[in-house]
N, CA and C atoms as a LAMMPS dump frame, in Angstrom:
ITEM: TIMESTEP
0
ITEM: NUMBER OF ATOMS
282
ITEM: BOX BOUNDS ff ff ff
-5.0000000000000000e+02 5.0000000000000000e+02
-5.0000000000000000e+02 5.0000000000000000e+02
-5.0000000000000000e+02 5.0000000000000000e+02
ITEM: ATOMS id mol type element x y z
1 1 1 N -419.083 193.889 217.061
2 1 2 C -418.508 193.563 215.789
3 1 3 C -419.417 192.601 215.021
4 2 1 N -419.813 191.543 215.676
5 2 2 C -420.672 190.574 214.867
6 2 3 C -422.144 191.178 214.654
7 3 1 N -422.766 192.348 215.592
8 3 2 C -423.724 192.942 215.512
9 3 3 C -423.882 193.542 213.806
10 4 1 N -422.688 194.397 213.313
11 4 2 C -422.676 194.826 212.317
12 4 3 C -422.791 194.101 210.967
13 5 1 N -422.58 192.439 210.931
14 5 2 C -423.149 192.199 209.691
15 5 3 C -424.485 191.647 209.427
16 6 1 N -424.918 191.548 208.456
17 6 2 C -426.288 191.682 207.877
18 6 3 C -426.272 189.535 207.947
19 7 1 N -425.661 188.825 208.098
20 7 2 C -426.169 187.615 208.01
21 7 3 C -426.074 186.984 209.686
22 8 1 N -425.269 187.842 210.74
23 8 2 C -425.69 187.372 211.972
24 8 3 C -426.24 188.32 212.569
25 9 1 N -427.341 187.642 213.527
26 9 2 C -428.385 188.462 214.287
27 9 3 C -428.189 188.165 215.647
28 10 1 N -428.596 189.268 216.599
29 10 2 C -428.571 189.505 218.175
30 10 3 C -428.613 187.892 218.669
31 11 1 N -429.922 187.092 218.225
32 11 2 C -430.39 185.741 218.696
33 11 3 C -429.541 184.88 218.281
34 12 1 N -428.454 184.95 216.746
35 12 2 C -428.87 183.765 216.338
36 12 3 C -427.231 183.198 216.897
37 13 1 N -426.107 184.082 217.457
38 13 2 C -425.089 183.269 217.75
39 13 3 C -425.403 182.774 219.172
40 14 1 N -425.792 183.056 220.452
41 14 2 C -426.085 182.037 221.593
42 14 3 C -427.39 180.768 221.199
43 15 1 N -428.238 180.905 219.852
44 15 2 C -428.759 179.655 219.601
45 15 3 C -428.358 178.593 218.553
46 16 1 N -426.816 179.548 218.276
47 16 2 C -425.89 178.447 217.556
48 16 3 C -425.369 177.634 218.536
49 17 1 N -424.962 178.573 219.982
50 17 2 C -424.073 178.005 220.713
51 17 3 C -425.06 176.656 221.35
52 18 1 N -425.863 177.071 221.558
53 18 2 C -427.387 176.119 222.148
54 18 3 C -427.223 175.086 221.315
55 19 1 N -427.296 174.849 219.785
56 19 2 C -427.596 173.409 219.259
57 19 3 C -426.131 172.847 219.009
58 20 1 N -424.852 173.589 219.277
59 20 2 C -423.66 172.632 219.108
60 20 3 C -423.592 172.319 220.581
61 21 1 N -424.356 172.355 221.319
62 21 2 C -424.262 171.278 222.588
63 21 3 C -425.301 170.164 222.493
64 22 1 N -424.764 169.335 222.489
65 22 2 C -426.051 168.012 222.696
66 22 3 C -426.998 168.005 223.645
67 23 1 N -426.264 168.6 225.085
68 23 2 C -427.804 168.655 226.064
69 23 3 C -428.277 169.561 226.284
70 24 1 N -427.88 170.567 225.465
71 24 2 C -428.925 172.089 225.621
72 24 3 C -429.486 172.396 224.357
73 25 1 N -429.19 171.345 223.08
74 25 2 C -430.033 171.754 222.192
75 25 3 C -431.703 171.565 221.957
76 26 1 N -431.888 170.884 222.823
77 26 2 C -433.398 170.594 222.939
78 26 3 C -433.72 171.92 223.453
79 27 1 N -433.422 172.891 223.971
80 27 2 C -433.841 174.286 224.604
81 27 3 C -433.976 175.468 223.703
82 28 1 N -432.882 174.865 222.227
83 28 2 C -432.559 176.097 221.423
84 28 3 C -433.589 176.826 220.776
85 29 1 N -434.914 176.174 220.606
86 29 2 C -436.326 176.578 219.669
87 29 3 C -436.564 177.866 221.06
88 30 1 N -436.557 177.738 222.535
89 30 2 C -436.964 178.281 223.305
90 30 3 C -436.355 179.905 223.726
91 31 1 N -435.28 179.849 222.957
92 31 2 C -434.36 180.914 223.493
93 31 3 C -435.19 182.355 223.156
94 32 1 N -435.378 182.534 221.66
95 32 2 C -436.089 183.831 221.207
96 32 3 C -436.96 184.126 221.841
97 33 1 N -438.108 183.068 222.863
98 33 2 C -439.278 183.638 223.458
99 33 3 C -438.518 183.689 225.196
100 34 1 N -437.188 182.868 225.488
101 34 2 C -437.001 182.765 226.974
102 34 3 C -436.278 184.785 227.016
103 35 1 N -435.615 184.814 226.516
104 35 2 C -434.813 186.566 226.409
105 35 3 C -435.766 187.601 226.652
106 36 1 N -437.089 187.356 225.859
107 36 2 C -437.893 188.917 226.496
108 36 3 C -438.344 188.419 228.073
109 37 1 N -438.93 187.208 228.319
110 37 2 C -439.58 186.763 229.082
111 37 3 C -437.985 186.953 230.505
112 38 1 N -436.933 186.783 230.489
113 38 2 C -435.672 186.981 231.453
114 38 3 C -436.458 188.245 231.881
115 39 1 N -435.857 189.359 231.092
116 39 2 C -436.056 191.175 230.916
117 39 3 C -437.184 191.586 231.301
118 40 1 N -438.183 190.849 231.264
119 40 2 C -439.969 191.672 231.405
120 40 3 C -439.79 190.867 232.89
121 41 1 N -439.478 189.647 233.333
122 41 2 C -439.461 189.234 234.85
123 41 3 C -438.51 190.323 235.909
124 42 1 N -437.287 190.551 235.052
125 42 2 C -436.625 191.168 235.596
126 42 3 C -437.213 192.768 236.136
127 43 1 N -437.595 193.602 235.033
128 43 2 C -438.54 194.561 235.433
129 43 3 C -439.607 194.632 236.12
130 44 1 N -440.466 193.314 236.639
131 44 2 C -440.831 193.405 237.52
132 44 3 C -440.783 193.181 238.702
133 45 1 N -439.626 192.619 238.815
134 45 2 C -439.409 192.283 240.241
135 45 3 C -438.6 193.814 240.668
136 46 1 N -438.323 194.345 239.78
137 46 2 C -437.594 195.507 240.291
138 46 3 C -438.614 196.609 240.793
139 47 1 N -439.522 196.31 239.999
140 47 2 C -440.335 197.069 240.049
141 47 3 C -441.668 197.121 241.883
142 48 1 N -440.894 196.011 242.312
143 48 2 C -441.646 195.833 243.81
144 48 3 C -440.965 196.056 245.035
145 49 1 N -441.229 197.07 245.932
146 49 2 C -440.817 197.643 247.167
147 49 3 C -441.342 197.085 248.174
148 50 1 N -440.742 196.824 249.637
149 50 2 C -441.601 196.727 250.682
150 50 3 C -440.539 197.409 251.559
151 51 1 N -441.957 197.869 252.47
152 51 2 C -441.856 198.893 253.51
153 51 3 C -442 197.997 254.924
154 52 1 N -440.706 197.832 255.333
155 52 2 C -441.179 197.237 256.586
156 52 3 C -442.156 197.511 257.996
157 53 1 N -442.502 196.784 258.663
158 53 2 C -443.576 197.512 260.069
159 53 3 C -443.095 198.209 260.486
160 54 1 N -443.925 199.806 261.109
161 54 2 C -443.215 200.826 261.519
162 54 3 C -442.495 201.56 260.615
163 55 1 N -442.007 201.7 259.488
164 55 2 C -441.85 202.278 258.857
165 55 3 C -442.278 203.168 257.266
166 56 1 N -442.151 204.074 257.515
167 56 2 C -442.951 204.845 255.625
168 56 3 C -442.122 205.06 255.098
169 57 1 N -442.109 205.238 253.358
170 57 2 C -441.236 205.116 252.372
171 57 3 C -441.529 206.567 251.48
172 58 1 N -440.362 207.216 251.036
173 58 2 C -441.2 208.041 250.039
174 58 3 C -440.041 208 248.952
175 59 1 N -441.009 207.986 247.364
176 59 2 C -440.443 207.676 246.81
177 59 3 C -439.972 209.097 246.025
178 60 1 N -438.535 208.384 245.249
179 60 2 C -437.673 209.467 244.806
180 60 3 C -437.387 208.944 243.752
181 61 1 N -437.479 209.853 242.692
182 61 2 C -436.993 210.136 240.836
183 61 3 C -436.361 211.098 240.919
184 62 1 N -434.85 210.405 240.1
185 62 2 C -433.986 211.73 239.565
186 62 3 C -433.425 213.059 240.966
187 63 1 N -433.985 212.424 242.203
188 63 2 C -433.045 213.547 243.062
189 63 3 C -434.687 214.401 243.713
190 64 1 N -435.986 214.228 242.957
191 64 2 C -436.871 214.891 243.267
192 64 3 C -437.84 213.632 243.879
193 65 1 N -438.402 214.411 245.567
194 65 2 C -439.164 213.447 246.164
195 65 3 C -440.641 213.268 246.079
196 66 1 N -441.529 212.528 246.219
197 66 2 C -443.138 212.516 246.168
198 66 3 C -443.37 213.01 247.7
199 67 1 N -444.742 213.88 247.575
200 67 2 C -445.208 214.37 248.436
201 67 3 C -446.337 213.111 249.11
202 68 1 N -446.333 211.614 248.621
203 68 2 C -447.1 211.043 248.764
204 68 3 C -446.251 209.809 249.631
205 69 1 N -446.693 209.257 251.402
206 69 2 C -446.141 208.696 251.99
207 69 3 C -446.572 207.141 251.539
208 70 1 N -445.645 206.164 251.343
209 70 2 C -445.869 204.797 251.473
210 70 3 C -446.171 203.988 252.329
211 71 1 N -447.122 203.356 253.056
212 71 2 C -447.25 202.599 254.174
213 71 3 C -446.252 201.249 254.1
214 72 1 N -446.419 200.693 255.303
215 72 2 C -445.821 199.413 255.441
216 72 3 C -446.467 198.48 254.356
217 73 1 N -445.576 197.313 253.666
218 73 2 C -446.123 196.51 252.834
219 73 3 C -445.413 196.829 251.217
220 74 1 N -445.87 195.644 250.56
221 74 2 C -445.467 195.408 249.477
222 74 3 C -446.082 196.699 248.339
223 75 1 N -445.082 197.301 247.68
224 75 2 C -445.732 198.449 246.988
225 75 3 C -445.056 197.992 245.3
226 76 1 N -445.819 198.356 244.279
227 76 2 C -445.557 198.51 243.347
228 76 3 C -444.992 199.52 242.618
229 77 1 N -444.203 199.632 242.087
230 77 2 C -443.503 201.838 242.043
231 77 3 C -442.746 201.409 240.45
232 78 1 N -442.075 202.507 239.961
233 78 2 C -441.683 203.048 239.059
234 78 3 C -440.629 201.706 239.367
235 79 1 N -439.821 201.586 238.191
236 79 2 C -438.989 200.501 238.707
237 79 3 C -437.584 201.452 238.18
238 80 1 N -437.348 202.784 238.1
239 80 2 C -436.19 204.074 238.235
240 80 3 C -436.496 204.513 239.669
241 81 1 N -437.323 204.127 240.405
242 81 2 C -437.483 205.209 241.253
243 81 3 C -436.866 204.611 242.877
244 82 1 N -436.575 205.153 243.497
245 82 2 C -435.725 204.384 244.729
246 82 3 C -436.687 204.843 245.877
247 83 1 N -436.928 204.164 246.64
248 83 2 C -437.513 204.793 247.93
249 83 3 C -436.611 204.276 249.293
250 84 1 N -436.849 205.852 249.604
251 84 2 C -436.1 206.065 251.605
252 84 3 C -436.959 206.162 252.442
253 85 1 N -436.696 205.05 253.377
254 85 2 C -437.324 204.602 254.73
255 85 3 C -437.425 205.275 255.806
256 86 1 N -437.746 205.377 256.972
257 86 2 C -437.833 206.065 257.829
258 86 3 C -438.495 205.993 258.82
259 87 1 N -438.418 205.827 260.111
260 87 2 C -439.551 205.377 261.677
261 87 3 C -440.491 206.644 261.403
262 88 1 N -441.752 205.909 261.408
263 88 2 C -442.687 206.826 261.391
264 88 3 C -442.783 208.157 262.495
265 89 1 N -442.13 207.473 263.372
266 89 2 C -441.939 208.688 264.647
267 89 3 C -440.732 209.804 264.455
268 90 1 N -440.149 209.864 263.402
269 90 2 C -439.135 210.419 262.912
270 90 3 C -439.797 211.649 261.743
271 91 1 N -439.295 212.348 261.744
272 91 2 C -439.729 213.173 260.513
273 91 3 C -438.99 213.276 259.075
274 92 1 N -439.137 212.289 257.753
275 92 2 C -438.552 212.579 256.984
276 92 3 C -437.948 213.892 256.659
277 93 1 N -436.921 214.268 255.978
278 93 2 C -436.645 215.584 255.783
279 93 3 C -436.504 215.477 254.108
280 94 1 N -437.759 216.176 254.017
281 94 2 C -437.954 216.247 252.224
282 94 3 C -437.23 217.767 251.619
């Protein structure tokens, strides 16, 4: 509802709420640059997998799997994409 008029904006009612507090208004100049900076941290942490020892990962989009196995360790991937684990002595079933 408040989205729809033309004199309030996405930012500007939580950095109203920011300077009618006395000890969080010193933060309020910070808010417009802290919101992308939340969202872009957030995407990347999503965006990081690990594969524990002994086990490979393969990753999956939308229901369709990669023909490409993940080793143990910290992997970087699609941050939509989910990956399933599995004892290497086991045979995924793709």
């Amino acid at each position: 509802m408040f989205l729809s008029s033309s004199n309030n904006s996405f930012l500007s009612l939580p950095a109203s709420l920011l300077k009618n507090n006395p000890i969080l208004a010193k933060f309020a100049r910070y808010w417009p640059a802290a919101c992308p900076a939340v969202v872009l941290g957030g995407i990347a942490l999503a965006s990081v997998k690990q594969i524990d020892a002994g086990e490979v990962g393969v990753k999956k989009l939308f229901g369709q799997h990669s023909k490409r196995l993940l080793g143990s360790g910290l992997h970087f991937i699609n941050p939509l994409m989910d990956v399933e684990t599995g004892c290497k002595k086991h045979k995924l079933h793709l």
